[in-house]
C-alpha positions as a printed Julia matrix, in Angstrom:
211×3 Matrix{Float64}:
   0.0     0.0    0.0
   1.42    3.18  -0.86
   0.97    6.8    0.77
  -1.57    7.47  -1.83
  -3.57    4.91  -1.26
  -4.14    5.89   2.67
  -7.12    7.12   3.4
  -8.09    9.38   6.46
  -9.72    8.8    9.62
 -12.0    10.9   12.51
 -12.83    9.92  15.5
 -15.48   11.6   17.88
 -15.68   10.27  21.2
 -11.81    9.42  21.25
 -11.45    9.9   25.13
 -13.91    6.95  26.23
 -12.99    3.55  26.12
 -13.21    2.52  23.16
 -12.44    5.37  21.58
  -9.24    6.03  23.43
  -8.36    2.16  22.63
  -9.23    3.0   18.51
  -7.45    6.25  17.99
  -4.11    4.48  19.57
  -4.44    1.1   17.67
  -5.52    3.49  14.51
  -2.77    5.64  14.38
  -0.09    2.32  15.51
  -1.5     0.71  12.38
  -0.44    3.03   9.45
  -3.54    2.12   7.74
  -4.8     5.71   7.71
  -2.66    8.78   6.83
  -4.01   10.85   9.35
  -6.44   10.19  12.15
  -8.7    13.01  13.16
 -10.12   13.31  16.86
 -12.9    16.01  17.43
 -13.13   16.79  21.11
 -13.67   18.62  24.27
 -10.68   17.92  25.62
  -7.18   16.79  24.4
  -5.5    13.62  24.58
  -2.99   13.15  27.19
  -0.47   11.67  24.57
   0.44   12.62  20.57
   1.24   10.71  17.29
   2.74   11.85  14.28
  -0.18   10.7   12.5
  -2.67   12.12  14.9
  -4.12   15.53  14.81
  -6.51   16.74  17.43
  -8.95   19.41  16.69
 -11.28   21.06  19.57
 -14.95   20.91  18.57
 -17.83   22.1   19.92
 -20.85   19.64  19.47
 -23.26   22.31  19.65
 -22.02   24.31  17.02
 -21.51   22.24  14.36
 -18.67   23.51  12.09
 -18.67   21.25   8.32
 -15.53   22.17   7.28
 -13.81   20.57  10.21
 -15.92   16.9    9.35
 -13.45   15.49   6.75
 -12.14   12.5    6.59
 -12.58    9.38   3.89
 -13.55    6.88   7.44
 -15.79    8.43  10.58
 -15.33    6.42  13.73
 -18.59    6.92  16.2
 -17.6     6.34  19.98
 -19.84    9.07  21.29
 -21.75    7.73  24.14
 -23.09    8.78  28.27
 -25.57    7.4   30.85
 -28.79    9.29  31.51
 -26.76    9.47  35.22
 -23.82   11.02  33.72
 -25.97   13.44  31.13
 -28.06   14.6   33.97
 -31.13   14.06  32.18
 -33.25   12.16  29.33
 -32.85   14.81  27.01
 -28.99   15.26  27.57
 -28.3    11.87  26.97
 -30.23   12.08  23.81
 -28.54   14.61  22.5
 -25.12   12.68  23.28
 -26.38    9.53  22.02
 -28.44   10.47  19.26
 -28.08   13.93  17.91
 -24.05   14.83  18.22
 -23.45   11.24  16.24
 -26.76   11.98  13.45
 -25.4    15.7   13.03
 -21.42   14.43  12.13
 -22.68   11.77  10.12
 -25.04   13.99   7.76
 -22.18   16.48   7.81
 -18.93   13.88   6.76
 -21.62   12.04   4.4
 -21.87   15.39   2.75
 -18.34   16.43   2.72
 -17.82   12.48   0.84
 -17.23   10.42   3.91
 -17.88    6.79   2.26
 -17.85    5.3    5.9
 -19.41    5.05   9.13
 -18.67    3.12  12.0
 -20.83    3.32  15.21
 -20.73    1.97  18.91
 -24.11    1.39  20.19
 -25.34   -1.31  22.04
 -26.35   -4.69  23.28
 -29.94   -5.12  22.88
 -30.34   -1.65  20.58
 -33.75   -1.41  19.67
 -35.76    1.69  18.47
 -39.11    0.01  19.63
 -37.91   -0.77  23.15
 -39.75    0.14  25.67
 -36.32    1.09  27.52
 -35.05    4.54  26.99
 -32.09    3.54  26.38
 -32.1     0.69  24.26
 -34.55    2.62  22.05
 -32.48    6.18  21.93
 -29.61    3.63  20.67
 -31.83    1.76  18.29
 -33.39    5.27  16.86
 -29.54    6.32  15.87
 -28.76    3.18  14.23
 -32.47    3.82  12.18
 -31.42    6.74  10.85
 -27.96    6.29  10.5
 -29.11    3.61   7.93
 -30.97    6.56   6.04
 -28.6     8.35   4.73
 -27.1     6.17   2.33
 -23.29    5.71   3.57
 -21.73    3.08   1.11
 -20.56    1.23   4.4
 -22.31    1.91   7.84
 -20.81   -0.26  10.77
 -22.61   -0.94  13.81
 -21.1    -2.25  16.99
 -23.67   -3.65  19.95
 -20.59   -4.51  22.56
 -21.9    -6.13  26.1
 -20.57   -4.74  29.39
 -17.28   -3.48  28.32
 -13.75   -4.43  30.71
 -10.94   -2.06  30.29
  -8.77    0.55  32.23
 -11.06    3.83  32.96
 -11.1     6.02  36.2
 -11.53    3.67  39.07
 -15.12    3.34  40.68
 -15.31    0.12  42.92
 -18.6    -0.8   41.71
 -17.41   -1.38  38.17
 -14.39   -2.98  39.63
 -16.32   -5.55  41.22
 -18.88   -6.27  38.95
 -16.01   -6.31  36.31
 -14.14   -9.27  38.87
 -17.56  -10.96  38.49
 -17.86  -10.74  34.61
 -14.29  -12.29  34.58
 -14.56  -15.18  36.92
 -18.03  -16.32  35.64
 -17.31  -16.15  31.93
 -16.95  -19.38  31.18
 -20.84  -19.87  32.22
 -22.13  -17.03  30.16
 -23.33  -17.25  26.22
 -20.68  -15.54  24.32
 -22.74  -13.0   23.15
 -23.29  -12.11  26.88
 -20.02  -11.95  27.97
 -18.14   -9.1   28.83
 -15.42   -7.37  26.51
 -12.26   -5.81  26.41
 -12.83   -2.39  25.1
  -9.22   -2.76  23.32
 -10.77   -6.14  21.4
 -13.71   -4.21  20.05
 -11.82   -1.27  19.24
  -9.74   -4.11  17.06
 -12.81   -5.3   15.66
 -13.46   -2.17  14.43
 -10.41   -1.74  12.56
 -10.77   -5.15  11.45
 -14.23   -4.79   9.81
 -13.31   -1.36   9.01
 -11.17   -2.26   6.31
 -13.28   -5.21   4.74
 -15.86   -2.11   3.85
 -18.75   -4.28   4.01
 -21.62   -2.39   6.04
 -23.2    -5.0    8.96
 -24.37   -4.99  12.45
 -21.77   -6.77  14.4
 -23.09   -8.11  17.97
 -21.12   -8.34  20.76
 -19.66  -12.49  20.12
 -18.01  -10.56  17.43
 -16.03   -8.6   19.2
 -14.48  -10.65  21.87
């Protein structure tokens, strides 16, 4: 593969877990040329290959949306929004409004962390606010759209002991759950990403797929 036939990547959402896990394995890969992260706040490490760009979801700004590849880690709890309508706007309309804007600027891909059990005629909130997104997503014609439904994800993040434990729990009993139902490292999804990334072929890829 030569230089000019690299394409380039964006990430939003690239200080979560997964997305943390993807811009680092993105940028150690050389498969993109550049790697783009949109964000509140920086990084707390560089790459030659990665450029970080402050961006302010609320005020939407096109020309800043370009990139051949749009990775989709954006993602809260109604806890950690504050409210319904905050986490709808994280979940839903931040990921809807980069999408329609790279799709315009000639994005040709779309990949998307959602979740297990996504569904936009759940009666759960959640489920449905993540099933809604994937809906529309599908709408506006991408040549590829990826979606990813991880399970409980295990991975290093800010400690909190009740994640700690229940993350002990999801380890030890593994071997008795479905694999669809297990638990998964965030750095093995953010591979699977990559990995069905560069196939191109648009799917819905369930957590067993990931692992």
């Amino acid at each position: 593969m030569t230089t000019n036939d690299l394409k380039t990547a964006l990430v939003v959402g690239a200080t979560g877990l997964i997305g943390n896990n993807l811009v680092r394995q993105l940028t150690d890969s050389a498969l993109y040329e550049r790697v783009t992260v949109l964000t509140r706040r920086p990084l707390t490490w560089q790459h030659p290959r990665l450029q970080e760009t402050n961006y302010d979801f609320d005020r939407p700004n096109a020309l800043l949306v370009q990139a051949d590849h749009i990775f989709c880690c954006l993602g809260t709890t109604i806890r950690q929004a504050g409210s319904r309508d905050a986490f709808r706007k994280v979940d839903y309309q931040y990921p809807m409004d980069i999408a329609q804007t790279g799709r315009a600027n000639g994005a040709s891909l779309f990949a998307i962390v959602t979740s297990m059990g996504a569904d936009a005629a759940s009666t759960f909130f959640y489920n449905r606010v993540k099933g809604e997104v994937e809906r529309d997503l599908a709408a506006l014609d991408y040549p590829a759209l990826l979606i990813f439904r991880p399970s409980l994800l295990l991975g290093r993040r800010d400690f909190r002991l009740g994640e700690r434990v229940g993350e002990g729990f999801m380890r030890l009993l593994a071997p008795l759950i479905p694999v669809k139902y297990r638990a998964v490292e965030a750095s093995n999804v953010a591979a699977a990403i990559i990995k069905y990334a560069q196939k191109g072929d648009s799917g819905v890829f369930e957590s067993d797929l990931l692992q």
